[in-house]
N, C-alpha and C positions, 0 to 999 in steps of 0.2 A: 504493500500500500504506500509505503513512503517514497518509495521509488516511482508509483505513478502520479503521485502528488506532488514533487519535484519537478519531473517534467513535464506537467501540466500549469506548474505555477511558471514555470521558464517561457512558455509556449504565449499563457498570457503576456504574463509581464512585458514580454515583448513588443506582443502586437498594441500591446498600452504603449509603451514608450514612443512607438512609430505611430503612433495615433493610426494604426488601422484597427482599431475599435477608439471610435470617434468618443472623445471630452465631454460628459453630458448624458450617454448616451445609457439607456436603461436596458436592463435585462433578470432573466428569470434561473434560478440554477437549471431547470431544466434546457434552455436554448443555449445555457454555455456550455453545459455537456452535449448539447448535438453537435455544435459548433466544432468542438474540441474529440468528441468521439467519445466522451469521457460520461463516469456514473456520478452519481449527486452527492454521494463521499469525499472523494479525489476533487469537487469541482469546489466542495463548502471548504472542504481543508485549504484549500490555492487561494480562496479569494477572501482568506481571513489571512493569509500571511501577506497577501496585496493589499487588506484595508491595514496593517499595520502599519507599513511603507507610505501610505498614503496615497495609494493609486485605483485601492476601489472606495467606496461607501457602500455602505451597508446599511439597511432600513429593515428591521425586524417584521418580520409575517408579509413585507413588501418586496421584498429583492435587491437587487444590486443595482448600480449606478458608477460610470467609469467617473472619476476625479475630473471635476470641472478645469478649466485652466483662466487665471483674469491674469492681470495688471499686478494688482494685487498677490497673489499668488507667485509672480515672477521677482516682485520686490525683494519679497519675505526672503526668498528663497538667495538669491545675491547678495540678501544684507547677512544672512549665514554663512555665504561663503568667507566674509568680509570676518565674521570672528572667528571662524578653524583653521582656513585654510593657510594662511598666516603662519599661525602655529602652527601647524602640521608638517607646512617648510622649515620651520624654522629646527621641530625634532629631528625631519626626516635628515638633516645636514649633519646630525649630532649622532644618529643609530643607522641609517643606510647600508646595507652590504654595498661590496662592491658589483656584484651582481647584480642589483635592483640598479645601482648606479647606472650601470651600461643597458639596462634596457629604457631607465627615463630616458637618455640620452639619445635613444633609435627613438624612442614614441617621439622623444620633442621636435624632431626636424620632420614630422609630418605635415604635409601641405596642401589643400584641396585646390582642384582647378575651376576657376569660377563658370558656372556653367552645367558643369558635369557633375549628375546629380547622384552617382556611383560615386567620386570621389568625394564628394561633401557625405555622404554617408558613412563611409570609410574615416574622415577624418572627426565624422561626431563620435564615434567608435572609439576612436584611437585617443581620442582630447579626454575622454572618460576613464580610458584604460590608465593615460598618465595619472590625471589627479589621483586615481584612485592609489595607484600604486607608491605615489609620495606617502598619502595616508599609510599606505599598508606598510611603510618602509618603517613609522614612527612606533611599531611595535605595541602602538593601544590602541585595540580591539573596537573599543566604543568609538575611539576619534573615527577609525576607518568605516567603521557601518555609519554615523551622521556625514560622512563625507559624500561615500556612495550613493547616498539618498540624498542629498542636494544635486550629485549629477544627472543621475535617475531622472530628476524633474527638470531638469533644464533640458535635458534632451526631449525632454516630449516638446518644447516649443519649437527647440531649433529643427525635429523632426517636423511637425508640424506647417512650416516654414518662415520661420522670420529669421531673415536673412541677415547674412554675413557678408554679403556685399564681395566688394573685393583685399577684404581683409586676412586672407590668407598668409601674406608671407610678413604682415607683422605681429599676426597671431605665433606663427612660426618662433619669428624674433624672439618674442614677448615668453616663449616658453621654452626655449634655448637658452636666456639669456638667469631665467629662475632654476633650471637644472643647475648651470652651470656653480651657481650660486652655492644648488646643495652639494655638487658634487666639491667644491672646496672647502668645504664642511664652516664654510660662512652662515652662523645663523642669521647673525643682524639682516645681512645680505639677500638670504633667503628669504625673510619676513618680508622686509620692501618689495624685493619685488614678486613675491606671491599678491602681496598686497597694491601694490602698482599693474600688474595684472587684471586681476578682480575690477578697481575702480577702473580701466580704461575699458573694460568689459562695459560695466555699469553704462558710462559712455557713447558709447559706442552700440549697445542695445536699446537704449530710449526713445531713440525718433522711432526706430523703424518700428517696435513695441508700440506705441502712441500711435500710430499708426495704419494700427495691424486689428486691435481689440481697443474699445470702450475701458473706459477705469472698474473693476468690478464686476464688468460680465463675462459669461465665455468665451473663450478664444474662437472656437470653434462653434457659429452657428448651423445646428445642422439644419435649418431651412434654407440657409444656402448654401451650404458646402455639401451634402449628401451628393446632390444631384451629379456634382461635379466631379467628386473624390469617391466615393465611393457607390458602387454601383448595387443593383436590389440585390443580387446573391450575394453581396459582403455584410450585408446586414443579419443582426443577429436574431432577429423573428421572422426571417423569411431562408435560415441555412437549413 
């Protein structure tokens, strides 16, 4: 049983963070076990370890509901980063194998080509893997799960699509230049500029954010985005 609970919680989670199960969007355990191929066991166990995370909701005697996405929500979640991620550079400069060293250092020179919607995939992937992996370098357990679940949730937007424009090869820079930092086992160093990171982040996601969603509502309307993104078979009372 744990094992099909696993990879049925993997299978969602996913299609949550790519938002092909659309922000908003209501559903029954029975239709996520069709969906999914899965029994009503395997399907309650997966989507209480996702309302943990904070990626389902959960309404008693009502069913489920995927994690709305606003404004609001993307703040919250950036001004988190603004308090760990800091520290987390600043451990990970202090406890890092040199193993973990040499793999931030391949993740950080990843670069998506503007455009190409494989390699913007690839590089949300890869920007997750880093952070995550600074965390996981600082050897505490709790920093690394609050860290994974702030990226967790920034990837459903930048999946989503709010754009990164052509900001690729100073993203690059900007997390080339924070490795570099831990790998000198610079904490000060590493602080700034994790934390110089984050803020040009902040920056640099606001127009197009403002934008994109209303202050407070969801990202994703699906009175108009259904039609467009996702077709009648992707939906989940008609699989």
């Amino acid at each position: 049983m744990e094992s099909l609970v696993e990879t049925l919680y993997g299978k969602v989670r996913r299609d949550i963070v790519e938002c092909e199960l659309i922000p908003g969007q209501s559903f029954s355990e029975t239709e996520l076990g069709r969906r999914y191929q899965a029994s009503r066991t395997p399907v309650r166990e997966a989507c209480r370890r996702l309302e943990h995370e904070g990626l389902i909701e959960i309404t008693p005697f009502r069913g489920y509901k995927i994690a709305v996405l606003s404004v609001a929500e993307f703040q919250d979640v950036q001004e988190m980063q603004l308090i760990f991620e800091p520290e987390a550079a600043a451990l990970a400069a202090q406890r890092a194998s040199e193993v973990e060293l040499e793999e931030m250092q391949r993740l950080a020179t990843c670069e998506y080509r503007v455009g190409d919607r494989e390699s913007y995939r690839a590089f949300i992937e890869t920007n997750y893997r880093l952070h995550c992996l600074i965390a996981q370098s600082t050897r505490n357990r709790r920093l690394f799960e609050v860290v994974s679940n702030i990226h967790v949730r920034l990837m459903r937007f930048f999946y989503l699509g709010l754009p990164l424009d052509s900001y690729g090869p100073t993203l690059q820079a900007e997390h080339i230049s924070q490795v570099t930092a831990i790998r000198s086992r610079d904490e000060q160093q590493a602080r700034r500029e994790a934390t110089d990171h984050i803020r040009k982040a902040l920056d640099r996601s606001a127009h197009s954010l403002m934008n994109a969603i209303r202050f407070g509502e969801i990202v994703f309307d699906a009175s108009q985005k259904i039609q467009g993104k996702i077709s009648s078979e992707n939906r989940l009372n008609q699989c």
